[in-house]
Structures are given as C-alpha cells and as structure tokens.
C-alpha positions as CSV (number, residue, x, y, z in Angstrom):
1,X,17.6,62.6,108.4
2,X,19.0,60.3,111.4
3,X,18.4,61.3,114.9
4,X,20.8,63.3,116.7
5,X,22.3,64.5,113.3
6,X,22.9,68.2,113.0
7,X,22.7,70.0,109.6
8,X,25.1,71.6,107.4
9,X,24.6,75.8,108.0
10,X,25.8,78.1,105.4
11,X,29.1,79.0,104.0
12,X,31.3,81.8,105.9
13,X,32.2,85.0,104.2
14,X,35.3,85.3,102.3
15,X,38.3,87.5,104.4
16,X,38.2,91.0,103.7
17,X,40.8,92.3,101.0
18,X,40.2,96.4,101.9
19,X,43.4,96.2,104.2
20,X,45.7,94.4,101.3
21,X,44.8,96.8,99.2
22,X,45.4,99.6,101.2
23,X,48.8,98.2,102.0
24,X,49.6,97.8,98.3
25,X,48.2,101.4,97.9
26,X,50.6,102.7,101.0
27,X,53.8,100.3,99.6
28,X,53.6,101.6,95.9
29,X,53.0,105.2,97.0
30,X,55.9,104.8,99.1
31,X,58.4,103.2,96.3
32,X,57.4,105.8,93.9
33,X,57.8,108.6,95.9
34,X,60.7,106.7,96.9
35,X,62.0,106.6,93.5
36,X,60.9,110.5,92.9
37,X,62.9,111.3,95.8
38,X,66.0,109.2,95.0
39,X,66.0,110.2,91.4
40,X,65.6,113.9,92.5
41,X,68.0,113.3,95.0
42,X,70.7,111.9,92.2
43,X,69.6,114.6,90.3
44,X,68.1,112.1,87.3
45,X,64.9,114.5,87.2
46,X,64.3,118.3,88.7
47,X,62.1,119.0,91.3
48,X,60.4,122.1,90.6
49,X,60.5,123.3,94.1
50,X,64.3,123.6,93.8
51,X,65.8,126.7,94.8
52,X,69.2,127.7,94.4
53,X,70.9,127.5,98.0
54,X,71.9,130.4,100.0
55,X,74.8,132.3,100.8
56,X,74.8,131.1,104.4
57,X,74.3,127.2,102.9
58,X,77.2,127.5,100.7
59,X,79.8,128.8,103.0
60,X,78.7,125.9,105.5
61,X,79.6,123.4,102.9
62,X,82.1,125.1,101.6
63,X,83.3,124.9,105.6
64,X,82.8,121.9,105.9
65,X,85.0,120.4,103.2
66,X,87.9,118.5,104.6
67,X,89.4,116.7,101.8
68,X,89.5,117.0,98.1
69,X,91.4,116.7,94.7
70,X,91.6,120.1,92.7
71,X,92.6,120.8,89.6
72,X,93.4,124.8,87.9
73,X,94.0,125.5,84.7
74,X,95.5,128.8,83.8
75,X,95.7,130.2,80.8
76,X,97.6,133.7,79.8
77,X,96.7,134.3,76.2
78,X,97.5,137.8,73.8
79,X,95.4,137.3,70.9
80,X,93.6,140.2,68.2
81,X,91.3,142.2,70.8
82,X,87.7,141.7,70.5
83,X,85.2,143.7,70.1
84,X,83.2,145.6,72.9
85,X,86.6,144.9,75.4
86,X,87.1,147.8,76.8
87,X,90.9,149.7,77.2
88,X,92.2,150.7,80.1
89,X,94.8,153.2,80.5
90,X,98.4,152.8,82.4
91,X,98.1,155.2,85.7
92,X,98.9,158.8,84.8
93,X,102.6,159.8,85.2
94,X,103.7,163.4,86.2
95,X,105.7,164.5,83.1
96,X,108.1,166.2,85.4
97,X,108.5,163.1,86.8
98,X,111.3,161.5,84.9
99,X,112.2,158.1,87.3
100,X,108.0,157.7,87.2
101,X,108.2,158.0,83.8
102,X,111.5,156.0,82.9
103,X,110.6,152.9,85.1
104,X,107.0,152.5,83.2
105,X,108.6,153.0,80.4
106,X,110.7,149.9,81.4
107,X,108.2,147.9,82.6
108,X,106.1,148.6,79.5
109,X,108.7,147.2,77.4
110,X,108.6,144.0,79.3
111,X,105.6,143.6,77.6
112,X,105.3,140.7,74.8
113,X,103.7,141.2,72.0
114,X,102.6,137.5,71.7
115,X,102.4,134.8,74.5
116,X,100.2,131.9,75.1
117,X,100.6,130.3,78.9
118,X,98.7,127.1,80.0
119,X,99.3,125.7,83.4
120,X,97.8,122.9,84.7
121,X,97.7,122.3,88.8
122,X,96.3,119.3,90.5
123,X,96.5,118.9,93.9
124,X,95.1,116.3,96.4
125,X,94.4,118.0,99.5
126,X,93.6,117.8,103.4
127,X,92.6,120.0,106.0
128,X,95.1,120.1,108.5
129,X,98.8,121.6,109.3
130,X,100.9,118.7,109.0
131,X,98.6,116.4,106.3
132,X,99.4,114.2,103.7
133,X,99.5,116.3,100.4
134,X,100.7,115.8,96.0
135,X,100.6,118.2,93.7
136,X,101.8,118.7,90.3
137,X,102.4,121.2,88.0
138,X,102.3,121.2,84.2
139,X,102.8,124.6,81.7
140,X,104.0,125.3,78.5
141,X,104.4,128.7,77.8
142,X,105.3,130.3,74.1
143,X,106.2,133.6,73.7
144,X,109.0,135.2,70.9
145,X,108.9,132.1,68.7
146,X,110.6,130.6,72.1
147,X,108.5,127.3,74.2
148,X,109.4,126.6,77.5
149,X,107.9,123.6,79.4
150,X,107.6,123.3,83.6
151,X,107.2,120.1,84.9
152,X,107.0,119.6,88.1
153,X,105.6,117.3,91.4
154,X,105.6,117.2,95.5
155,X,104.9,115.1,98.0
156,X,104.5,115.6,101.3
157,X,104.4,112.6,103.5
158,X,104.6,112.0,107.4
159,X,106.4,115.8,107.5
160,X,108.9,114.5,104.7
161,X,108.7,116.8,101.3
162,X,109.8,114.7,97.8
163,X,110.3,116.8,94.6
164,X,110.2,115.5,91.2
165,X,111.8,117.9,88.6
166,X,110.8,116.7,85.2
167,X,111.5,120.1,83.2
168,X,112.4,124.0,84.3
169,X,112.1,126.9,81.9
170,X,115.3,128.0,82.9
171,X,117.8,128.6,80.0
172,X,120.9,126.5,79.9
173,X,120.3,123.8,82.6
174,X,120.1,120.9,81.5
175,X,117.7,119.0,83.9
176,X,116.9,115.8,81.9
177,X,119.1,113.8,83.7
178,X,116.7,114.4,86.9
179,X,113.7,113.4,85.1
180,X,111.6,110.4,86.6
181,X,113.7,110.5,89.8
182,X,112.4,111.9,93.6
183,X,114.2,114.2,95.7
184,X,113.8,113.8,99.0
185,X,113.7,116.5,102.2
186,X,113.8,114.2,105.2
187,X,111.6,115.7,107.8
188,X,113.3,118.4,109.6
189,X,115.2,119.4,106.7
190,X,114.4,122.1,105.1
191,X,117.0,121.7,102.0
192,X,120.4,121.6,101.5
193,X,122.0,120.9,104.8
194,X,122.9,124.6,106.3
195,X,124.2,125.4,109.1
196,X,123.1,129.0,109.8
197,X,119.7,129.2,108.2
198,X,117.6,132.7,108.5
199,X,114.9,132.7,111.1
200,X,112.8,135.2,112.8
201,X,114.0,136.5,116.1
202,X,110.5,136.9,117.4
203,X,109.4,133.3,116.9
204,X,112.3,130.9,117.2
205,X,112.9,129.7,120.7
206,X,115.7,127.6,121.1
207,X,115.8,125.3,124.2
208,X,112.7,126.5,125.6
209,X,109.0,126.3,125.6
210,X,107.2,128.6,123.8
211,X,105.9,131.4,125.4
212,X,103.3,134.1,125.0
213,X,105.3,136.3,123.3
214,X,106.5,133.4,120.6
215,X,102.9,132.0,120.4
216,X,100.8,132.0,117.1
217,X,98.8,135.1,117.5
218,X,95.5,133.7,118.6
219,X,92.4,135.3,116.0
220,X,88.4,135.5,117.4
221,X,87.3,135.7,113.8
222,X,88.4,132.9,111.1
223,X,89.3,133.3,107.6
224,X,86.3,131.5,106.7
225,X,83.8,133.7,108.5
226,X,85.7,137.1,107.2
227,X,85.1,135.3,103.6
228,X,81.6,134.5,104.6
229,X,81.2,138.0,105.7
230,X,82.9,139.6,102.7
231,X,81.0,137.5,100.6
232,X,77.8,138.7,102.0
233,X,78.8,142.5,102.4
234,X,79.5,142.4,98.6
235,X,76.0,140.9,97.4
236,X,74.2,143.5,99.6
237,X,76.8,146.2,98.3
238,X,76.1,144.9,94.9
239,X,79.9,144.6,94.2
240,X,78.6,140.8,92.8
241,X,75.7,140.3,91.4
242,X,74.2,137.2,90.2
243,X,74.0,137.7,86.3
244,X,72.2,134.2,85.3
245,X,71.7,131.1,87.0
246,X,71.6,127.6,85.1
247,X,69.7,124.6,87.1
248,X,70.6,122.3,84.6
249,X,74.9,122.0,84.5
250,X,76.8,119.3,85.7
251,X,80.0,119.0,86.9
252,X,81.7,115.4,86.9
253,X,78.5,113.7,86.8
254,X,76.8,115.6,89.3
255,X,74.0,118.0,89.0
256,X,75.1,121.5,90.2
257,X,73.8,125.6,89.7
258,X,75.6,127.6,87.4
259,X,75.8,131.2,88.5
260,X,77.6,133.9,87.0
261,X,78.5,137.2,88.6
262,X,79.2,140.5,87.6
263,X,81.7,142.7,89.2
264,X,81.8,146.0,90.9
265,X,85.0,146.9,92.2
266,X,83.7,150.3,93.7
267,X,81.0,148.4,95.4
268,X,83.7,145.8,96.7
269,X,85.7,148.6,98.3
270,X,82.6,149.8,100.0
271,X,81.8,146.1,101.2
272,X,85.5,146.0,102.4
273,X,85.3,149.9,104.1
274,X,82.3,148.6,105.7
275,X,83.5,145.7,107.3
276,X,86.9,147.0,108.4
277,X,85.1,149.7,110.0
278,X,83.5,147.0,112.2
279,X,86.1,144.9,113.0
280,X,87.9,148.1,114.3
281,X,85.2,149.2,116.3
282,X,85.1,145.7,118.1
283,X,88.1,144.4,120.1
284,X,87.9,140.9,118.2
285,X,90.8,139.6,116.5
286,X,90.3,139.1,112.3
287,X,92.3,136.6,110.9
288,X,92.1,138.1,107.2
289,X,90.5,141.9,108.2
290,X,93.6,143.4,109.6
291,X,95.0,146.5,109.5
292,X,97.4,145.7,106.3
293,X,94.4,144.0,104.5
294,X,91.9,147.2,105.3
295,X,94.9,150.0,104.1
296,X,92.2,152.3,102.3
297,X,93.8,152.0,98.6
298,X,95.2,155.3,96.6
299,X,93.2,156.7,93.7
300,X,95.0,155.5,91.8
301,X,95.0,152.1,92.7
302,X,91.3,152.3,92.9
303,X,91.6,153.4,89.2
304,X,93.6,150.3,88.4
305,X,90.9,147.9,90.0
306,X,88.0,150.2,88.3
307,X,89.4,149.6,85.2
308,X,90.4,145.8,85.4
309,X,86.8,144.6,86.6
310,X,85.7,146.2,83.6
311,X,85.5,142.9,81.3
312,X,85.9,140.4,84.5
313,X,83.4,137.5,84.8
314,X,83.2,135.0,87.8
315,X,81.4,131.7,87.5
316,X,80.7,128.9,90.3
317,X,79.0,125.8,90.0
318,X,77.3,125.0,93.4
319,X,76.4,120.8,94.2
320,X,72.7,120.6,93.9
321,X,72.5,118.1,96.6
322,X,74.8,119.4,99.6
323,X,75.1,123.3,98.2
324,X,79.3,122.3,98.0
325,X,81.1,125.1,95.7
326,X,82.2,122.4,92.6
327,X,83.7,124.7,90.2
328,X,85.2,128.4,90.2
329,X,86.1,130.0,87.5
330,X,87.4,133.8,87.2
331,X,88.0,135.6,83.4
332,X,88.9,138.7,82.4
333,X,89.9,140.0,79.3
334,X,92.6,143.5,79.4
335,X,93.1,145.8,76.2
336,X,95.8,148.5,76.5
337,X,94.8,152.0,74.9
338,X,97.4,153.8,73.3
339,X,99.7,154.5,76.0
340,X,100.9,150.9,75.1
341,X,101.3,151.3,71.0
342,X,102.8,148.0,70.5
343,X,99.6,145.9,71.9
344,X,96.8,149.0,70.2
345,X,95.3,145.9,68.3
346,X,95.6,143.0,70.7
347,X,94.3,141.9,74.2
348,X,95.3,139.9,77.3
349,X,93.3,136.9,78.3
350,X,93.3,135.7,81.6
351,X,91.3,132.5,83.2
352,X,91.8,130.3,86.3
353,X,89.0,127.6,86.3
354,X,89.3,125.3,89.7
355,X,87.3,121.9,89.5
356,X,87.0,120.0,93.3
357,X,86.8,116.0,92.9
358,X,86.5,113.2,95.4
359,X,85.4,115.8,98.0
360,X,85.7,114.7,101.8
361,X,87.1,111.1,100.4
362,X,89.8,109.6,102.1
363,X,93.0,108.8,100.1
364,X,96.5,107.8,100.8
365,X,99.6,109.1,99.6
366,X,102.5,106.8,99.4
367,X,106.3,108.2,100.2
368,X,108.5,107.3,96.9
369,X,110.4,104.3,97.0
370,X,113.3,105.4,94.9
371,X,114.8,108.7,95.8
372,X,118.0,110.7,95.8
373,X,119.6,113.2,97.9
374,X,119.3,116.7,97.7
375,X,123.1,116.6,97.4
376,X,123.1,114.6,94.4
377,X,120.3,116.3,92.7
378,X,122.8,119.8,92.7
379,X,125.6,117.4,91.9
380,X,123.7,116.5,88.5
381,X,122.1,119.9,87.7
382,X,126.1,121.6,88.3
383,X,127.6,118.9,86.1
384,X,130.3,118.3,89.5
385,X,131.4,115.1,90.6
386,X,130.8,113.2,93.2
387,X,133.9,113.8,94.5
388,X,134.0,117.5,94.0
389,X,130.6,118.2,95.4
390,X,131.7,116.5,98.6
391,X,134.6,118.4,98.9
392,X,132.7,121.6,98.5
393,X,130.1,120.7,100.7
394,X,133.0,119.7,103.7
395,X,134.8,122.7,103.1
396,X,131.6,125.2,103.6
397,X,130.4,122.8,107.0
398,X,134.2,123.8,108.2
399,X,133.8,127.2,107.4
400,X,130.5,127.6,108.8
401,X,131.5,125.6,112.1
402,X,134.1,127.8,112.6
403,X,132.3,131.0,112.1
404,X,129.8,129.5,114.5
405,X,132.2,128.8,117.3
406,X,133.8,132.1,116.7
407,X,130.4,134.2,117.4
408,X,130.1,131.5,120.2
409,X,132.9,132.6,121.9
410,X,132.5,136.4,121.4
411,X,129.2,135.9,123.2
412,X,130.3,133.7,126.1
413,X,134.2,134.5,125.9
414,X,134.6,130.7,126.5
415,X,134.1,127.9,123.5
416,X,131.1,125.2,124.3
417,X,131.0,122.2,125.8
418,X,129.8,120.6,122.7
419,X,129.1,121.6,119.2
420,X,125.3,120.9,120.2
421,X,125.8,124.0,122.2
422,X,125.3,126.2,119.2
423,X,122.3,126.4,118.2
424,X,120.9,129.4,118.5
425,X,123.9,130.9,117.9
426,X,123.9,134.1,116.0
427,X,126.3,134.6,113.1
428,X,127.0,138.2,114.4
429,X,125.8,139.6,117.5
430,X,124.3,142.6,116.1
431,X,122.0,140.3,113.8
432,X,120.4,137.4,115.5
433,X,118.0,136.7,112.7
434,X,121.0,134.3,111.0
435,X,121.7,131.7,113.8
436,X,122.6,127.7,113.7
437,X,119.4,125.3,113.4
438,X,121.9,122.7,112.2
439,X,124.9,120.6,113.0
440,X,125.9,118.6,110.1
441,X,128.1,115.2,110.5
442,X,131.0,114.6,108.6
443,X,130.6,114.5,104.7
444,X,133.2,111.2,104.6
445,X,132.2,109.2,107.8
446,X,128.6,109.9,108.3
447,X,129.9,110.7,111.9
448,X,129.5,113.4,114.0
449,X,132.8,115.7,113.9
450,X,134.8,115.0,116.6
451,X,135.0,118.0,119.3
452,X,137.0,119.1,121.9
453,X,137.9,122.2,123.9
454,X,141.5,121.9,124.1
455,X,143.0,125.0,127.2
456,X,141.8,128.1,125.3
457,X,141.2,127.0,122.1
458,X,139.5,124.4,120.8
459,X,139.8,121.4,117.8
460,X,137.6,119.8,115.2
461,X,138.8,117.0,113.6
462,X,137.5,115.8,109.6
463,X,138.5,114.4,107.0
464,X,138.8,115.7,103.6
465,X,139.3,113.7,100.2
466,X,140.6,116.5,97.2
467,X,139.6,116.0,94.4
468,X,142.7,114.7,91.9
469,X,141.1,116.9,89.3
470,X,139.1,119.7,88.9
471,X,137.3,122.1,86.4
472,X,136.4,124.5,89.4
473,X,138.6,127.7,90.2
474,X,137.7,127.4,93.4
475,X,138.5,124.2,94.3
476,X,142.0,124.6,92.9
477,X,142.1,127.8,94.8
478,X,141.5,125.5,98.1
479,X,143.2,122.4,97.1
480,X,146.6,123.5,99.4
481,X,144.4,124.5,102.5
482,X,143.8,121.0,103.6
483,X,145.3,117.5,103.6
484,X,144.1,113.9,102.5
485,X,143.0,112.3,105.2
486,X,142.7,113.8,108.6
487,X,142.5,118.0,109.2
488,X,142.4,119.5,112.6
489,X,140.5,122.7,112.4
490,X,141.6,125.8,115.7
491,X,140.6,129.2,116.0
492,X,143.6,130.1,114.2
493,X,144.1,127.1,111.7
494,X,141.3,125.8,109.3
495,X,143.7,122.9,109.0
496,X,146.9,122.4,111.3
497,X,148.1,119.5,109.2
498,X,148.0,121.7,105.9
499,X,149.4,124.8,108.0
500,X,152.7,122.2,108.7
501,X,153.1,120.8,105.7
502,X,152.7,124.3,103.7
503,X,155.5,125.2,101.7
504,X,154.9,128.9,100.1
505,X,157.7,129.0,97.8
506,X,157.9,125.3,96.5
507,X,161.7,125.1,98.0
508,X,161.0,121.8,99.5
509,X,161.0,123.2,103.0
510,X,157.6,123.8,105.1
511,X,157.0,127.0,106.0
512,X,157.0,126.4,109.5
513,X,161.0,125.0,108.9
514,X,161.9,128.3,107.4
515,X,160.4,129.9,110.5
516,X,162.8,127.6,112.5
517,X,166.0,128.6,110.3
518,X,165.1,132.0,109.8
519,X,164.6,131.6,106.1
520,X,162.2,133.5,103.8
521,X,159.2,131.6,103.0
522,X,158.5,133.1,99.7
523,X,161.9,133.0,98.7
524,X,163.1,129.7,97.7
525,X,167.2,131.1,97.4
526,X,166.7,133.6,100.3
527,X,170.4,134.2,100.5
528,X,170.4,134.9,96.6
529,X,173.3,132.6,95.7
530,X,172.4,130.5,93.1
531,X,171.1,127.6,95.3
532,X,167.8,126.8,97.1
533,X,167.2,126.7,100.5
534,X,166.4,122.9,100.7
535,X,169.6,122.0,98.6
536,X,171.4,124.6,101.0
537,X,170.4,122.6,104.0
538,X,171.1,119.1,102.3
539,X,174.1,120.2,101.4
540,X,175.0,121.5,105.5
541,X,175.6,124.9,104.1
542,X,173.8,127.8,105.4
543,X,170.8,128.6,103.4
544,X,171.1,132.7,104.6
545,X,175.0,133.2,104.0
546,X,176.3,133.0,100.2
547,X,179.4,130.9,100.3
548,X,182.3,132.8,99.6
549,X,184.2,132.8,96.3
C-alpha cells in the first residue's frame, strides 16, 4: 500500500424506511376512513351508529330552510270501502230540532256518490315578505260522469303578480282563448283598476306614518317555536307516536328516515290545553297560541276530530345528513255509517304528500315577456269588444269619481284641490271601511282627468267613445247619457254636453230649448194640434197655441 494512502472503511447503513411506512400507514388510514366517512356521509353505506335525529334537530333544520321547490299532490277519491275502516257517524241532531235537522239533510245530499280529485301544486318558494315566487296548479276532477280540468300559474316578481289561466271548471266560460297568454298585476295593483277598494279602518293610514296603533302587532313567540312546542307537547302527550321508522328510504336520491305516526286526537287536545294554559299564564305574545286558536272545542266537535283520526296516518321522511323534513305526507280514509245510506258501501280517501327539492338553492324567476292587461283578459272571457269594455270601464271611473267627490264634499263642505285629494275618502261617512286607494286616468288618453273646482261646484272633463253597436242592455240603456268626444262631468250633470243636446221626446228640439219656450219635453205636439213642436217653430208658429180654424 503507498505511503500516506488511507484505506477504504466500510459501507454506511441503508436510511431507515420505519417513518415511510408509517406515513403510508397514517395516509391510507386516513383515505379510507376518508372514503368511509364520505360514503357515509352521501349515504352510499350505513353507519351503524346512526340514530334517527331528534325533535329539537329537525325543527332547527326545518328552521333553517330558506328556499325550496315543493310539490303536493292531492288526491280526493270515493271508492268500495275497505275492510277494517272504521264508520263514523254525522253529529247527533235533536229531532225537535227541524232547521238542525233540515240543513244536514241538505248538506248530506251534497254528497257524491262517486268522485275522483287529483291536484297537483308546485311551487318555488322563498323566505321573505316581498320574494320572488311561481306556482302552478294542475287537477282534474270527475264526479257524475262530468270531468272538469283547472289549470292554472302565478308569478310573482319584483311585487308584480302574472296569472296564466289555462283552464277553469267553471261551466259555460269559455277560457281557451286565454290559454298560453300572462296576465299581468303591475305592482301596486291589486286587479282591476277600482276606485274605492275595501280596506280595514284599523290599519290603513293614508298620508301618514304608521303608528302604534296601525303597527303589525309585534309576537315574543314565533310560529315556528309554537310548532316546535306543539310538536313536542304531542310526542310526550302521546297524541303522535312513532309507529315504525325505515333507515333505508330515499327521497330524490338522498338517503332519509321514514317515520310513520299514529294519531291521537284526545291526546292532541290535551297537548294543546296544556300549552295554551301556559302561554296565558305568561305575558308573552304567541304568534299561532292565541286566544281564537286555544277556544276549548264543543263535544261535539271533539267527537268529529275523535272520529276522523280514527284511520289517519302521517308519514315524514327526514334528510339523513342535515335532519331537513324531505317529505310529508298525511292519509286518512272516512266511511259513513248509516246516517249516510247512499255511501253505506263506499269510503272517502283523502292524501296530501308534499316533496321539498332544491332546498336553500338559489333560483331566479323571470317576469313574462308577453303579457296582457287585466282589462283585456275580462274583455275575452265576457266575449265584449274592445270598444264596449272601454266604454264600461269609463262610465264606472265617472260614476265612481263622482260618488267620491260627493262624500268628499259632505265631509269637508268644500270640493278638493285636486282629485289626489281623495284618497282616503270614505264612500259614506258612516262606513269608512270602502274608501279611494285609486285614481284612474282617462280610459281614451291615458291622461289624468282634467280637474277643476269651478265657484261651488266643480268639473271633470273625459272623453267617451259609444260604442256604434251593442249586445249589452246596459250600454244601450247609457248610450244617450254622454256624447262622442268631450263630456264635462258637475255635481249635478254626469255630462253637460249630453244634458244640452238631450231631446226627451225625439221632436228635434233639446230639452233645454223647450225649457226656454215653455214646451213640454215629453210631448213632441205639446199644443195637440197635429204638428210637432220643431215644425211649429220652423214654421214661426207657436208650438203652445193650436192655430185657429
């Protein structure tokens, strides 16, 4: 070996691999409880831990929803009764008691013998007071050999309602010619424009700022928390009681509890008793445990309920993952005894199964694009032209403006300033439930009517375009009280320009000439003599001395 040469020492020991392992042991513990978890979570497998959520669990989600599509289907069905379904009876009537006894006699005829009702509601829904909102409605019921179809959708959007009328069981109107096409309630408007429109004297404040007495009555309670409590009250009480309970149902895709309840309307009542007792003992405010809703019932409406929970079922299917209510779905199944002959062999079924979709999802709902009126939506349905609806509608705006500044006047024994002035204004004093909430424009110009107090009295001007022909009585019962063209309404003329060129017996001379000669306005030969008053006066005779022979 040379000098100053240093030998080779031995090889170094190979890295460790404990901690690679452990980290592959950590990373695929992790992904496959990961993947447990997830699938669990998706509800792909069950977790045997699983419990079906609480009471208190389901209300908060239930709370908590703030958006959601629903759909109901109804169904009303008399079919061959079943066995095991129970009767009930009518409630007793006094036999002395002939009206008792002749009005169920009434209603019991009312009774079909055969029906079968399906209606289908869908709805997309938000929480809110003034929220975007759609909903449609879609039945076809059969009863008598007879089938009559509803068809029906709103809109609400930006505080503007749209209404689609597709079909209406409603015997002899004819609404296909509305079918495809949107009505639309601009904001505002609640309908048909009205002039006096009913509202309650308690809460309508016109020109001023609501005050405590006006104010939404303020509740310490909630709806939801009286359901919550309700809810509660009646599991203790035993009013519902958890029948079964399925871990393994679904509802659109999503793995939910199915629990069905049993009913106890006795033990409801007591759940109800019981809490109305407390809310009346505290000095909170219930929005839904008031004293209307906690009126103890009469025996015998406590007889009714007793009997109709007798074949009721209630079903819910409760979201395994955030304990949201999916599905609710009530059935019950009524059988007359023989205090209703006609249905001794038959029963009445009854279901209303809600499904929730899309829940706390935004959507957006777009207004129409192509709509009509609600003016010319009654134009098609009442089969009047255009022409003649106008005219009807004028004439009533007239009639109503008038009546307005009549009660107006009789209030403030002067006219307004303005026609802006009325509202507010009660029809009649002693009633001030009917007052003005509107103040239409002119049916021809799409102009406000021209107003002005004139000394005493005061004058609307309008226009007014009658129609050259008409089917309507009325109409042609109206046609002489206005002009074409320009009408000046008073206090004491609906039109001055009609009132001057009236002529009452068809002589050729206004009424208001007669008045001038002296004449008879219903008399067209007021002196008797053969000739009329206009040829009379043509003539330079006088119309009230017969010329002598």
């Amino acid at each position: 070996m040379p000098p100053n040469t240093m030998s080779p020492g031995p090889n170094p020991p190979p890295p460790s691999k404990t901690p690679l392992i452990i980290a592959g042991v950590v990373a695929g513990v992790a992904l496959i409880g990961g993947g447990i978890a997830l699938a669990a979570w998706q509800g792909w497998i069950p977790l045997f831990a699983q419990k079906p959520p609480t009471l208190e669990q389901v209300a908060d989600a239930f709370q908590n929803i703030e958006s959601a599509r629903v759909k109901a289907d109804v169904i009303l069905k008399i079919e061959p009764r079943e066995e095991g379904v129970e009767p009930i009876s009518l409630p007793e009537v006094d036999a002395e008691d002939e009206s008792a006894a002749m009005v169920q006699a009434l209603v019991t005829s009312f009774i079909p013998t055969s029906l079968d009702a399906t209606t289908t509601i869908t709805t997309a829904w938000q929480r809110g007071d003034e929220t975007d909102s759609e909903t449609s409605i879609v039945g076809e019921w059969k009863t008598g050999g007879i089938t009559a179809n509803l068809d029906l959708a709103f809109k609400t959007v930006d505080g503007s309602v749209y209404t689609q009328v597709n079909s209406l069981p409603v015997p002899l109107l004819d609404t296909s010619e509305l079918e495809g096409s949107w009505i639309a309630f601009p904001k505002g408007m609640g309908g048909i424009e009205t002039i006096f429109s009913y509202q309650d004297p308690e809460t309508q404040v016109f020109g001023k700022e609501e005050t405590e007495e006006t104010a939404e009555t303020k509740v310490d309670v909630s709806i939801q928390e009286d359901i919550r409590a309700l809810l509660r009250e009646s599991l203790l009480t035993g009013a519902l009681t958890i029948v079964s309970t399925d871990p393994e149902a679904e509802v659109n895709g999503r793995g939910a509890w199915h629990m069905t309840f049993s009913f106890d309307s006795d033990a409801f009542q007591s759940a109800v008793d019981t809490l109305c007792a407390d809310a009346g003992a505290s000095e909170t405010t219930h929005a839904l445990l008031t004293e209307e809703f906690c009126e103890p019932p009469s025996e015998d409406e406590r007889k009714a309920m007793r009997e109709a929970s007798k074949n009721l079922t209630v079903e819910t299917w409760i979201d395994k993952k955030t304990s949201t209510p999916l599905r609710f779905k009530i059935a019950t199944k009524i059988a007359y005894d023989e205090t209703v002959a006609k249905l001794a062999d038959k029963q009445l079924r009854m279901s209303a199964d809600l499904v929730l979709s899309d829940i706390n999802q935004p959507f957006v709902i777009d207004a129409p694009s192509d709509t009509i009126k609600p003016k010319r939506a009654m134009q098609i349905l009442s089969g009047q032209s255009a022409a003649e609806t106008s005219f009807t509608d004028q004439t009533q705006m007239i009639d109503d403006l008038r009546s307005a500044l009549a009660a107006y006047q009789t209030e403030h024994d002067s006219y307004p300033a303005t026609l802006n002035d009325l509202m507010g204004t009660a029809r009649f004093p002693s009633d001030e439930s009917d007052v003005v909430v509107n103040i239409p424009v002119d049916q021809y110009t799409g102009e406000p009517f021209p107003y002005a107090v004139v000394g005493d009295d005061y004058e609307l001007v309008y226009q007014m375009e009658i129609p050259e022909t008409s089917a309507s009585f009325l109409i042609e019962l109206q046609r002489d009280q206005y002009v074409n063209g320009t009408n000046t309404a008073t206090s004491q003329y609906e039109s001055r320009e009609a009132e001057a060129a009236k002529d009452s017996d068809e002589d050729g001379l206004t009424d208001a000439q007669e008045e001038e000669l002296g004449t008879n306005r219903f008399l067209d030969d007021t002196d008797g003599d053969g000739f009329t008053d206009k040829q009379e006066v043509d003539g330079g005779y006088d119309p009230l001395v017969p010329p002598q022979s």
